[in-house]
N, C-alpha and C positions, 0 to 999 in steps of 0.2 A: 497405525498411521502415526508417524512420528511427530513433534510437536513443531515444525516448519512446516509440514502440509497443512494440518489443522489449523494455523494460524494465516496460511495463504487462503483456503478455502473460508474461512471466517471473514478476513479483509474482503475478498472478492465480494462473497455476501452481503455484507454491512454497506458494499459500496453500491452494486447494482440494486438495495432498497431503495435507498436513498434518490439513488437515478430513478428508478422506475415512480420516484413519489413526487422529485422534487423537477425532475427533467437535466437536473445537473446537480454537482454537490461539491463542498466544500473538501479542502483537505482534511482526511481524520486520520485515528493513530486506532490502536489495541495493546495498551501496554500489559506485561503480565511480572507481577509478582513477582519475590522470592519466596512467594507460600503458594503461589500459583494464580491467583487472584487475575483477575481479567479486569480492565478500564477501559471502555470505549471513551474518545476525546474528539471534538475537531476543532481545526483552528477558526481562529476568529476571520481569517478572513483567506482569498483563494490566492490560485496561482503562484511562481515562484515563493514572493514573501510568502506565503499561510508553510510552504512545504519546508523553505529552510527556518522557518518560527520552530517547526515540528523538530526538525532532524536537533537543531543544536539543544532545545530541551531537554529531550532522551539523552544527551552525548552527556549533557551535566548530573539529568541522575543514574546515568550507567556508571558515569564517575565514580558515583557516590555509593555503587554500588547497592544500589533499590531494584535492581529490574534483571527478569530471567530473561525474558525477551520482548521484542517489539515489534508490530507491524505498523506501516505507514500503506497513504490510500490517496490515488490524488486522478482525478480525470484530466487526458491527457490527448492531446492529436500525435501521431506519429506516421511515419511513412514506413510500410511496408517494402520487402524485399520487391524488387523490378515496378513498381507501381510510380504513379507521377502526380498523385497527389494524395495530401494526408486521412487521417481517417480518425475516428473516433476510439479513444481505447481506456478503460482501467487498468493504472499501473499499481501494483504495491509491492513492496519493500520489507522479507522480513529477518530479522535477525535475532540469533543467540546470541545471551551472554558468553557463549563459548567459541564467538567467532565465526561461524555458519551463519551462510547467508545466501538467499534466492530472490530472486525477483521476479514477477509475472505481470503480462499486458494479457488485457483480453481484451479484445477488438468488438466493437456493438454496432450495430447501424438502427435503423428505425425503417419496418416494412414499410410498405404500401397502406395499411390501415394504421399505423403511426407505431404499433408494436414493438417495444427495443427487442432487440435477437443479438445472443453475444454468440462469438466463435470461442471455441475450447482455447483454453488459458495456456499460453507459453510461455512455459518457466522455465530458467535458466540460473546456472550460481551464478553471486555478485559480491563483491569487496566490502566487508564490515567498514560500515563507516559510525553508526550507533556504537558501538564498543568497540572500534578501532584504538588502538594504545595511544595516546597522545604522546606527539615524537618531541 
């Protein structure tokens, strides 16, 4: 498993504890190393501001060339393909220094006895924006 799965399946992880402890969660990150080193972080506070607090961070020390890569983690509603109204989902974000980059939602709801139940993660590539070259 390559080190964009492991760090998607890590986010996801990190994120539905959180959910499952706190009933919702804050934006957080997973930065790693150039020695490989792992940092779980969250922001100080949710929604847009806590997610672009996160994004421009990492953009200054990818800069600076400190970081192999990064995941971002942020609960999020979205609409489904033909559906008419939104739904509950974990998105994260992760990227190489090498400019690869995926991004995955997993969709959750809450049974009938209050149970969170995610659906399998859709992942798809996405456009480095963490170590995108400043134009």
């Amino acid at each position: 498993m390559g080190e964009l799965s492991r760090l998607v399946e890590l986010a996801l992880d990190v994120a539905r504890s959180a959910l499952e402890e706190q009933g919702t969660f804050l934006p957080g990150s997973i930065a790693v190393d150039a020695s490989g080193k792992y940092a779980i972080g969250v922001a100080p506070h949710g929604g847009v501001d806590g997610w672009t607090l996160l994004t421009t961070a990492f953009r200054q020390r990818a800069a600076a060339e400190e970081l192999r890569a990064v995941a971002l983690y942020r609960d999020v509603r979205v609409r489904e393909r033909g559906a008419s109204e939104d739904v509950d989902a974990i998105h994260a974000v992760v990227e190489l220094a090498s400019g690869e980059a995926v991004q995955a939602f997993q969709l959750y709801r809450r049974n009938d006895t209050g149970q969170i139940v995610y659906d399998k993660p859709e992942i798809e590539q996405a456009t480095s924006v963490i170590f995108a070259e400043s134009p």
